[in-house]
Structure formats: C-alpha cells, structure tokens
N, C-alpha and C positions, 0 to 999 in steps of 0.2 A: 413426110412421116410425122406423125402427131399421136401422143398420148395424152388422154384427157382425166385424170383421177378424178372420184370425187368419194363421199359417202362418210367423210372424217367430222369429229362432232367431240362435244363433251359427253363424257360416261365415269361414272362411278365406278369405284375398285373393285372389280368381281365383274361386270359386266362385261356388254358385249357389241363390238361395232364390226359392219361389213363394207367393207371397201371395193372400190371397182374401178376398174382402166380399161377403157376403148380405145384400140387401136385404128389410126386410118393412117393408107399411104403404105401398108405393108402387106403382103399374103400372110395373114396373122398369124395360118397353122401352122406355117413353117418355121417357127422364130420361139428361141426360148425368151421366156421373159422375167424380171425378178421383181422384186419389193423389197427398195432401201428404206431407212427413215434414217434423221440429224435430230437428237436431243438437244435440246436447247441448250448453247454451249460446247456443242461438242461438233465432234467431226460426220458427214454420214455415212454408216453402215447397212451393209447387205442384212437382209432379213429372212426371203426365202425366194425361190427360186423355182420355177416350172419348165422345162423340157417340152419342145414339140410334140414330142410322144407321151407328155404326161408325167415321168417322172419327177418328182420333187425336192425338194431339201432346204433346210431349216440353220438357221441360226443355232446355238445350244439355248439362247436365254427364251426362244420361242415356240422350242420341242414339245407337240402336247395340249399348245395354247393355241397356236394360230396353223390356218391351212389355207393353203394357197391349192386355186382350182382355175379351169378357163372353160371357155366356151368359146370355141371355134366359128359356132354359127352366128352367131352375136359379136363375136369380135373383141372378146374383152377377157379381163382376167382379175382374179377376184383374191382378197385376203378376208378373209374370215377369222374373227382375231376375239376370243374366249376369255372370259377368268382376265382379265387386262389387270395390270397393274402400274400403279403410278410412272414406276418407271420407265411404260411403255409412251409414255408421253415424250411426242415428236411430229415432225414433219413429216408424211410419209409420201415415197416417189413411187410410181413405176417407173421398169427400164426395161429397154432392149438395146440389141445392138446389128445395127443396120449397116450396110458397105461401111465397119469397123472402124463405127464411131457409135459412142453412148448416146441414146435418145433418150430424155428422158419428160415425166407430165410435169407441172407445173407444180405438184405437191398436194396434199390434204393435211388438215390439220387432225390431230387426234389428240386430246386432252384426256388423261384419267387423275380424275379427284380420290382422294385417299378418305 
C-alpha cells in the first residue's frame, strides 16, 4: 500500500494551493481517507477527512477554506485549500488506514507567506 502526495508550493496569504494523493495497493473506493498536516514545531493534526461514500468533515480552523474530494476512477484524493493563511503553513499528509494500521504519503510541503 502506497500513498504518493504531491502539489504543495509556496503561496501568498489569500491564495490558493491543490493537493493530491494517489493511492496504489488498496481498492481505493472502499477506504475512507483523510488530510493531516505538522506545523513547524508542532505536533500533527487531522485536517479533513473523506468517507467511501463521500461524506466529509473538517477541522474547525479549515471550515469554509479547504474541501476535500476523491476520485475513485483515478485513485486519488484531493484538498483543495482557499483563502490560505500563514498559519496554514505545514507539512501535509495523506492517510488511510489499511488491515488497522495508519498509512501514510510522504508529506508535501505548503508554505503561506503573509
């Protein structure tokens, strides 16, 4: 099982970055998947989270800003992340979790300048 992130960049405060994780090694549609990130310094946190069937759910600090989607045919799943602000600056992971253990990508970088 392998998650592969990528799509993380520098962007200005207000802008706008899209993220994206490919799954291989799993039946992708059947598997809920989420989006952590680790702020520099800090520990990491759940971000938002997607459901086999679709449904979603958010952070409170990312309510509004960022939306998490997948694509089943493609195999991947996406954050879509708005309006960014400095303090969204971090690491960010995909995850799933497979015979009940955390898989997770490698990380992408997302940097917002203020």
């Amino acid at each position: 099982v392998q998650l592969q992130a990528s799509g993380g960049g520098l962007v200005q405060a207000g802008g706008s970055l899209r993220l994206s994780c490919k799954a291989t090694g799993i039946n992708f549609r059947l598997y809920s998947m989420s989006w952590y990130r680790q702020p520099p310094g800090k520990q990491r946190e759940w971000v938002a989270g997607i459901t086999s069937g679709g449904n979603t759910n958010y952070v409170d600090a990312v309510k509004g800003r960022f939306t998490v989607s997948r694509d089943n045919v493609r195999r991947q799943v996406y954050l879509q992340m708005d309006r960014l602000k400095p303090e969204d600056t971090a690491v960010y992971y995909c995850n799933t979790q497979h015979s009940g253990a955390d898989v997770w990508g490698q990380g992408t970088q997302v940097t917002v300048s203020s």
